[in-house]
Backbone bond lengths (Angstrom), bond angles and torsions (degrees), N, CA, C in turn:
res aa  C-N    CA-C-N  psi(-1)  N-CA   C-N-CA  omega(-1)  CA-C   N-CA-C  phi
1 X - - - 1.461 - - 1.527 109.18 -
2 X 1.291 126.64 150.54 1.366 145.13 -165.25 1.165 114.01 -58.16
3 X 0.846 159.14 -157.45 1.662 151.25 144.85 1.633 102.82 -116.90
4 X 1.717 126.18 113.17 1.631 95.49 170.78 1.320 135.00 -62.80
5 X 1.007 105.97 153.76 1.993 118.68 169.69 1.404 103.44 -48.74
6 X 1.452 94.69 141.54 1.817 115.28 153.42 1.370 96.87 -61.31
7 X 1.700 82.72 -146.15 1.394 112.16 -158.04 2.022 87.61 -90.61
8 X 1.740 98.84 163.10 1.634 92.59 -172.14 1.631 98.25 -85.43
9 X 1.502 120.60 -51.06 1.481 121.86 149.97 1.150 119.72 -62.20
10 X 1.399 143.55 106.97 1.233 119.45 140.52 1.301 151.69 -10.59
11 X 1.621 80.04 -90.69 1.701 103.72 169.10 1.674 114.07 -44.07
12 X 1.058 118.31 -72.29 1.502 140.83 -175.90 1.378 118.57 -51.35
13 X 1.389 123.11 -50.97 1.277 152.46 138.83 1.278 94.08 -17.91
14 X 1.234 122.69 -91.38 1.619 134.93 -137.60 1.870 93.04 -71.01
15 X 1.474 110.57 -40.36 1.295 122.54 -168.90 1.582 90.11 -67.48
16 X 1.124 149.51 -77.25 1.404 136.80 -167.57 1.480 117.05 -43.66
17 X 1.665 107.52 -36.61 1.470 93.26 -171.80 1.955 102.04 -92.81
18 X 0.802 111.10 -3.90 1.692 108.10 167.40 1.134 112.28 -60.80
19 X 1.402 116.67 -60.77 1.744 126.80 -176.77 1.776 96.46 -73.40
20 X 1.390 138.57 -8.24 1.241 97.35 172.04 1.431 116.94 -109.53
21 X 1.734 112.35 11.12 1.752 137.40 119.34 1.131 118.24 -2.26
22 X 1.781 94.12 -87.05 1.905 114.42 -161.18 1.438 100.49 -72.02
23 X 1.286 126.69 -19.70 1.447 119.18 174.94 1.503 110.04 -85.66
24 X 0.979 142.91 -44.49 1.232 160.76 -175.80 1.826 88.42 -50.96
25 X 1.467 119.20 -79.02 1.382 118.80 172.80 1.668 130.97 -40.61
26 X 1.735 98.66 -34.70 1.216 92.94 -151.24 1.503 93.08 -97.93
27 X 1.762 134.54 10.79 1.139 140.85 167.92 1.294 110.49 -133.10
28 X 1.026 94.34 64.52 2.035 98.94 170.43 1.248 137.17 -20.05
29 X 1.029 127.23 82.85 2.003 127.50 -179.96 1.562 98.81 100.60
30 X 1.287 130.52 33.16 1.245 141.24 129.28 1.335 133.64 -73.08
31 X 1.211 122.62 123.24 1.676 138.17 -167.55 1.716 93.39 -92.24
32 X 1.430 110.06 89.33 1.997 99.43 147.23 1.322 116.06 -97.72
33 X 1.503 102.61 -179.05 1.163 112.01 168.46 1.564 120.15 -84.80
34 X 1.357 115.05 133.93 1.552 116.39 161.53 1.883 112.70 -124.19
35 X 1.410 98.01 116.46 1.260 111.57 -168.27 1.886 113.89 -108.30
36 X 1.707 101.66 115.96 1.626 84.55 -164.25 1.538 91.06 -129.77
37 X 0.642 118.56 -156.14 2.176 124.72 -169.34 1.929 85.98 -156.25
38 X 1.351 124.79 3.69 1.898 85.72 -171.73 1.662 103.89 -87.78
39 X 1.026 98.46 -168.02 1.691 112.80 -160.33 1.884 101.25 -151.13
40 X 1.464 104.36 70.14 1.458 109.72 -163.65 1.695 110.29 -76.43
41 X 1.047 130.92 -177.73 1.205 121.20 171.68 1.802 100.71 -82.94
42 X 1.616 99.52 156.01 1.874 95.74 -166.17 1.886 87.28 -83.25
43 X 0.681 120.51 -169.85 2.085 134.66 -19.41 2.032 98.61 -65.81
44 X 1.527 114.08 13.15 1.340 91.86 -170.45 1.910 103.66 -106.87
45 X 1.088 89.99 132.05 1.234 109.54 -164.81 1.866 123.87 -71.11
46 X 1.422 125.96 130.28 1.641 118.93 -150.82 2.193 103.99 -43.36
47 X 1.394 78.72 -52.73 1.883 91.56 -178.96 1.416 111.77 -40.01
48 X 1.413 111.96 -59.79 2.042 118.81 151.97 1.511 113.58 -19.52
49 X 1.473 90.23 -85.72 1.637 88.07 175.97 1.546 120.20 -49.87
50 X 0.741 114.18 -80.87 1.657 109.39 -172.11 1.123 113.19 -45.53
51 X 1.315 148.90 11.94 1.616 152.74 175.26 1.524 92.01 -103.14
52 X 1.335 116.18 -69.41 1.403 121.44 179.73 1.951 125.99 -60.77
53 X 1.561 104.57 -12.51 1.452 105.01 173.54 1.709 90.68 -89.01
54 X 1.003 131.00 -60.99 1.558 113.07 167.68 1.454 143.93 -27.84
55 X 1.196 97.15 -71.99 1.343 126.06 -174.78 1.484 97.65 -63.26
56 X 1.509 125.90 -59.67 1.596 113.44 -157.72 1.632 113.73 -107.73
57 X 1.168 110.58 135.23 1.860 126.53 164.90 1.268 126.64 -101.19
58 X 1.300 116.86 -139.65 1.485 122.32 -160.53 1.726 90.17 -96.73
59 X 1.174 105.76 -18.05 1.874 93.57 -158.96 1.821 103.74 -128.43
60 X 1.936 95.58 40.78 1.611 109.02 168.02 1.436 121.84 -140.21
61 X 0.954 122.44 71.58 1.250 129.67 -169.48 1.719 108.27 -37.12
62 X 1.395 106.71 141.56 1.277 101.78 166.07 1.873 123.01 -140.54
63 X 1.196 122.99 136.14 1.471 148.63 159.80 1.350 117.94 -39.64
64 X 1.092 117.02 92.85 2.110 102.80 171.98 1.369 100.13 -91.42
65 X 1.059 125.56 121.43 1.424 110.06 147.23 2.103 150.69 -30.41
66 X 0.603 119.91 -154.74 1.650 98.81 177.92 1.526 113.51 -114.39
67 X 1.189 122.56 4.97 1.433 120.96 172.37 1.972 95.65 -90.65
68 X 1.501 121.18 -40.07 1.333 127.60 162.23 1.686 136.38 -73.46
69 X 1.373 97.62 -23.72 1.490 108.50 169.47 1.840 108.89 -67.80
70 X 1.711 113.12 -26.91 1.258 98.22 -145.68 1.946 93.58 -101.70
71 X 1.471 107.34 -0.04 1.259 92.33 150.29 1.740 130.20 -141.76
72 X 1.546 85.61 156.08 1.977 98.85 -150.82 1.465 103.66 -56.44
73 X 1.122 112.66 -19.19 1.618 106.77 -152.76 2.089 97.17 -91.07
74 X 1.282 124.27 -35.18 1.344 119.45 132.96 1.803 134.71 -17.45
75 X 1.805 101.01 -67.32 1.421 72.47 164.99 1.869 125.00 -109.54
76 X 1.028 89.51 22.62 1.573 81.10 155.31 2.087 134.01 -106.78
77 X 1.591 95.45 -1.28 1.397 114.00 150.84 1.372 106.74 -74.83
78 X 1.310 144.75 -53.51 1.450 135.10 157.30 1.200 125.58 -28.66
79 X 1.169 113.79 -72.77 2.004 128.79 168.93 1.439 91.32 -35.93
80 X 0.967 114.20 -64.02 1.879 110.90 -163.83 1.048 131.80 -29.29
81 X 1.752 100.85 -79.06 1.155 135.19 167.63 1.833 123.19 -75.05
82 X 1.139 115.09 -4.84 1.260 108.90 163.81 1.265 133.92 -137.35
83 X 1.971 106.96 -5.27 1.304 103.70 172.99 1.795 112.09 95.68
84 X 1.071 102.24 -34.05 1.744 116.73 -166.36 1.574 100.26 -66.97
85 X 1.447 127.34 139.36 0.884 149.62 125.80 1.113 117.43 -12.07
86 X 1.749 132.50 122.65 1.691 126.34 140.63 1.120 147.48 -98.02
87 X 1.309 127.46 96.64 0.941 129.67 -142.23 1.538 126.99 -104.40
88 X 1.486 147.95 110.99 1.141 155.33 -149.65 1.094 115.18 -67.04
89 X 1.455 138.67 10.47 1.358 127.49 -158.26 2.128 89.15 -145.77
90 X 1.023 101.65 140.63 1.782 87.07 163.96 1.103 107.17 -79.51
91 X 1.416 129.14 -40.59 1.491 118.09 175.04 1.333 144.39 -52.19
92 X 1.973 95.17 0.22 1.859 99.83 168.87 1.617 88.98 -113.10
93 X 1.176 125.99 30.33 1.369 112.17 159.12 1.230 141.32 -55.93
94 X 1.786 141.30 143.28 1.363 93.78 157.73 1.575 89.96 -137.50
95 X 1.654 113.71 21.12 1.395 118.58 148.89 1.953 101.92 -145.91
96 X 1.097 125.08 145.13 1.365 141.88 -170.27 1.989 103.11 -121.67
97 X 1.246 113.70 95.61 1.329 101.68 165.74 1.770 114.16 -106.36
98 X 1.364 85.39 150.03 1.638 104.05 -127.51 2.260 82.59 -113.77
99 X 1.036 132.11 104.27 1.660 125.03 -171.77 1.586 97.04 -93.45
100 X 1.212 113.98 -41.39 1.614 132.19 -163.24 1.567 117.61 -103.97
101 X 1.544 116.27 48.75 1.438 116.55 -159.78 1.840 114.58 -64.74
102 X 1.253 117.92 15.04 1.446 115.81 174.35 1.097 91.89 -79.99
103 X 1.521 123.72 -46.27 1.378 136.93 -157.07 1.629 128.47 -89.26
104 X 1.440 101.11 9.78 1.317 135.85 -162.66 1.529 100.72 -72.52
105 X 1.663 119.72 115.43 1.993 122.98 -163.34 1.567 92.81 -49.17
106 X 0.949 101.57 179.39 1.391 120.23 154.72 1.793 111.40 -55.56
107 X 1.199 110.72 167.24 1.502 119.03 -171.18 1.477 93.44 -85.82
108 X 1.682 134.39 -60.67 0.956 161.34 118.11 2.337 104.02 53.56
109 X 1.970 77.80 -75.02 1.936 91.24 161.75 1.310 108.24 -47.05
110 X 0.739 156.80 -33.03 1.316 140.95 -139.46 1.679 127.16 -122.21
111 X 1.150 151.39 147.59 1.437 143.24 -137.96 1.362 93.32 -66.96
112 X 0.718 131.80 160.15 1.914 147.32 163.58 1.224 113.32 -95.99
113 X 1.161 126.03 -41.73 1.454 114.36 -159.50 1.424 98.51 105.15
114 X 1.700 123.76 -165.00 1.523 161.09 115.89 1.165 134.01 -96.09
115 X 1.188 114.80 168.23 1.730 104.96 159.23 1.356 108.64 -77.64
116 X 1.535 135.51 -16.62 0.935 119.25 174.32 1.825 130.78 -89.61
117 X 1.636 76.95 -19.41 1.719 84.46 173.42 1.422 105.04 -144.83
118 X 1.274 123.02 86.56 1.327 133.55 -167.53 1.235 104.39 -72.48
119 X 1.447 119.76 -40.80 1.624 120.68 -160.21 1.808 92.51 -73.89
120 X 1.005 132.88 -40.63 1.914 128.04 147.35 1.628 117.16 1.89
121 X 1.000 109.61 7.22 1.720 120.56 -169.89 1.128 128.22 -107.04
122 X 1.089 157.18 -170.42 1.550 165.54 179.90 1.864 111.39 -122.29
123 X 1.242 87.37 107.76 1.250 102.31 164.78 1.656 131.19 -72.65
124 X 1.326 143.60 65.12 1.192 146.31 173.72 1.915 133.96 -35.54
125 X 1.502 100.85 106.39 1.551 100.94 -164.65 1.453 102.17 -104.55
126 X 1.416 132.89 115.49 1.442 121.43 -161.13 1.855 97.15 -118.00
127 X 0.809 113.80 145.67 1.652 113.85 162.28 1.340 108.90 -115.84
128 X 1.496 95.03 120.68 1.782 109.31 -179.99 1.715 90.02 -119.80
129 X 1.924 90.03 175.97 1.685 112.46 -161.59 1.828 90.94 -94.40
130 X 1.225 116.96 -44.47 1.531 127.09 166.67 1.029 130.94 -127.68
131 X 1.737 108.95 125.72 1.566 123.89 165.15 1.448 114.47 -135.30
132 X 1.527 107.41 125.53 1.161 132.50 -161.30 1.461 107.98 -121.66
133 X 1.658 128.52 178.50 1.449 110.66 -170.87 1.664 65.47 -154.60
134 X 1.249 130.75 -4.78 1.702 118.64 -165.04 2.021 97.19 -89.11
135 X 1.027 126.94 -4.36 1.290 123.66 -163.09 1.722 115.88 -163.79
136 X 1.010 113.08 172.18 1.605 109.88 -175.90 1.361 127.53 92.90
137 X 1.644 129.27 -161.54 1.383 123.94 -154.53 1.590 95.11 -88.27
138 X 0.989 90.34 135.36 1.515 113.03 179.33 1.652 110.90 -74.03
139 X 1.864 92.57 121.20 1.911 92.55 159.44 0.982 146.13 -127.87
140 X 1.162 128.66 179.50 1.893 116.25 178.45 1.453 114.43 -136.90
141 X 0.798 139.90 164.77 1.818 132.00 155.13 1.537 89.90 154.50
142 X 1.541 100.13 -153.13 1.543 117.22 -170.12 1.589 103.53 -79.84
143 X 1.393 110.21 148.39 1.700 116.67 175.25 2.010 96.00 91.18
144 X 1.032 106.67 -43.75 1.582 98.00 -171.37 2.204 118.02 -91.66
145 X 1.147 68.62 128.57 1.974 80.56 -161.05 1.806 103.35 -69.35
146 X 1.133 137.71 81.99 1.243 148.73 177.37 1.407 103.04 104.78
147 X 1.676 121.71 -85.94 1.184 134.87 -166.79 1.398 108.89 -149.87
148 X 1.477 134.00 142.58 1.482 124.55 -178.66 2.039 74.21 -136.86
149 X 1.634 96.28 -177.85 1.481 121.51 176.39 1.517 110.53 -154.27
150 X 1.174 91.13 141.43 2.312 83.90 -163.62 2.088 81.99 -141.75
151 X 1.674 98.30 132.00 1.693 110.78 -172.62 1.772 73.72 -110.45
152 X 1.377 101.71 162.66 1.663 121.98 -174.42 1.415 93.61 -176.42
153 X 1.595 127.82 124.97 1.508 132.75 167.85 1.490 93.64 -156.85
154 X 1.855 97.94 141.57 1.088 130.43 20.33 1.568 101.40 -95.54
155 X 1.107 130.59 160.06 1.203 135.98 157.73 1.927 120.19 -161.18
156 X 1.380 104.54 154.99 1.760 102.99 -162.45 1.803 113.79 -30.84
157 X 1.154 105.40 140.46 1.536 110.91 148.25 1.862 114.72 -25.42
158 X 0.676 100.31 -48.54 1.760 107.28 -152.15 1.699 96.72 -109.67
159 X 1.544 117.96 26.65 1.315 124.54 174.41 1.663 120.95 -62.59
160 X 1.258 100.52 -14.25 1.210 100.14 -174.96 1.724 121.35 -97.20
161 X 1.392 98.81 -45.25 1.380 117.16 143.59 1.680 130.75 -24.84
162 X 0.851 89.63 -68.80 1.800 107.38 165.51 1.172 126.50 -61.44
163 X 1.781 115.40 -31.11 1.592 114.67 149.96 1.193 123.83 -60.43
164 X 1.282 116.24 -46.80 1.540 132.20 176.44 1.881 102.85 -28.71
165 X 1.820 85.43 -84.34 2.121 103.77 171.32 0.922 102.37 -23.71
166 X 1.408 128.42 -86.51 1.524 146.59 -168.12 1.757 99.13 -15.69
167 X 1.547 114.68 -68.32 1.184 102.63 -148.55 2.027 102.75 -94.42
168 X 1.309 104.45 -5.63 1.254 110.77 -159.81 2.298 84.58 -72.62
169 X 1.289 116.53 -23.32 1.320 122.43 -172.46 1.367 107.88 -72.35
170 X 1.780 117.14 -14.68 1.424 109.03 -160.35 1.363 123.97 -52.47
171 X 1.158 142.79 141.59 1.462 106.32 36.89 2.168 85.72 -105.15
172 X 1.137 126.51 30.47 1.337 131.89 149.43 1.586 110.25 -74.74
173 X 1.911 104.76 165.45 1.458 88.90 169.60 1.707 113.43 123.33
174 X 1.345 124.56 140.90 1.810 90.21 -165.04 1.575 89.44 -118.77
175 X 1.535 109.77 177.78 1.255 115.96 -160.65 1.622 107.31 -106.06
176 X 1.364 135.59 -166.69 1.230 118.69 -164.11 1.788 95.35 -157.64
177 X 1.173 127.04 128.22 1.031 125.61 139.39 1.462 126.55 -117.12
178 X 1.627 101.73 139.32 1.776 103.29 175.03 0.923 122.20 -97.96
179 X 1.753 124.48 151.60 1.324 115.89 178.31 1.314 119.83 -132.27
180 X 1.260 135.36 134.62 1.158 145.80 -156.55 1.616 122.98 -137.80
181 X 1.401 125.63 87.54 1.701 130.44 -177.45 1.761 91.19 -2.79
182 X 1.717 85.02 104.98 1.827 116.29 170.70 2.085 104.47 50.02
183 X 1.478 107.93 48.09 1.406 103.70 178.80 1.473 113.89 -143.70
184 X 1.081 162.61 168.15 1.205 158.52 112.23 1.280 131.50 -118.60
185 X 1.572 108.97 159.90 1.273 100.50 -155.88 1.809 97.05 -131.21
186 X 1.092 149.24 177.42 1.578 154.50 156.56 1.587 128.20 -154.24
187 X 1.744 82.71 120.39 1.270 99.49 174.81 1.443 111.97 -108.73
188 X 1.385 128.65 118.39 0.899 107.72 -172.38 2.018 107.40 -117.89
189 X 1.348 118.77 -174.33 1.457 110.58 -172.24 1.213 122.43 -50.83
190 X 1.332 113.09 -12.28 1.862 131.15 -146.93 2.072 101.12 -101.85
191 X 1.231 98.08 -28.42 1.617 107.73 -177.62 1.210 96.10 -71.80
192 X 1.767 106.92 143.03 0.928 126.50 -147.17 2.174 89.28 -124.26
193 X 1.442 122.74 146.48 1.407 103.27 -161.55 1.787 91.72 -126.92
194 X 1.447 119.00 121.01 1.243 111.79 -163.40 1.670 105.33 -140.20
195 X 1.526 124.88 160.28 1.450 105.49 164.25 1.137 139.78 -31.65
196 X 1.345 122.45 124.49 1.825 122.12 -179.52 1.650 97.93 -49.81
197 X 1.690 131.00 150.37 1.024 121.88 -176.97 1.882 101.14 -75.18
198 X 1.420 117.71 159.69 1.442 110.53 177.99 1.669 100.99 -112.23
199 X 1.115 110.00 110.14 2.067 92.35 174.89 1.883 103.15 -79.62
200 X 1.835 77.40 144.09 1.338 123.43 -171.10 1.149 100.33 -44.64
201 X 1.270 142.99 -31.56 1.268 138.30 -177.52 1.552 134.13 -70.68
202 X 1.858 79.18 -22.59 1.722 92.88 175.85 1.476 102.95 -100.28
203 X 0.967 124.32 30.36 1.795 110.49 -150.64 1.703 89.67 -119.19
């Protein structure tokens, strides 16, 4: 079987979906657009790929989960096109793509960081069926201008919980991007997870 194609630009390619990364991170529970053309082998999803042909090289190990671990042709479109390492453990992660986000480990597996070298961590790439910025758990911290709310399903029971941990470790703790057919979303360690606002009218 063929091997699929990267990106058709590289350069250009890779450069759009980086910056719609650093935005995704650097405004927490904001919905952009991420727009890609690849055609990866399934269960891993185009938004997957194109986060991970960017984002990862020779010197970033990366985590598939088990709907992606269990087929070969996945990670050897990885090896290919990015050079990266696969690695069996989440804890030599330093990106985790995530196909089955109900089923998504604990945050816990995965590198932490330090206080001295926080960015030392695992970056988490999940593909969900919905991400929205109009509804859902409400956040606060740096990058977000009062309060935003970002909906994402399927994802764990205890998702909320695990935001909580996540940030209560800061500046430890790993970061999160979501992905959604041509969308992304970022949560990163620094978001803060608080009541959805209720208007006064319903109250």
């Amino acid at each position: 079987m063929a091997l699929a194609r990267g990106f058709t630009d590289p350069v250009h390619d890779a450069q759009a979906v980086f910056r719609a990364a650093m935005d995704a991170l650097a405004r927490p529970g904001r919905v952009g657009s991420l727009a890609c053309a690849l055609a990866p082998p399934a269960p891993l999803a185009p938004e997957l790929a194109a986060l991970a042909l960017t984002l990862a090289d020779a010197d970033t190990p990366i985590w598939l989960d088990a709907p992606l671990a269990e087929v070969a042709a996945v990670s050897e479109f990885l090896r290919f096109h990015t050079g990266a390492p696969i690695v069996p453990s989440p804890a030599e992660a330093a990106f985790a793509l995530i196909a089955d986000p109900a089923a998504c480990p604990d945050f816990a597996q995965f590198r932490q960081g330090s206080p001295d070298y926080p960015d030392a961590s695992t970056t988490l790439i999940l593909a969900v069926e919905r991400l929205s910025d109009d509804d859902g758990l409400g956040l606060e911290g740096p990058g977000i201008r009062g309060r935003t709310q970002l909906d994402a399903a399927p994802l764990p029971a205890d998702w909320p919980a695990r935001l909580r941990a996540n940030h209560a470790g800061f500046p430890r703790g790993v970061d999160l991007l979501l992905t959604a057919p041509g969308r992304v979303a970022g949560l990163p360690r620094s978001a803060r997870l608080v009541e959805p606002v209720v208007d006064s009218m319903e109250a």
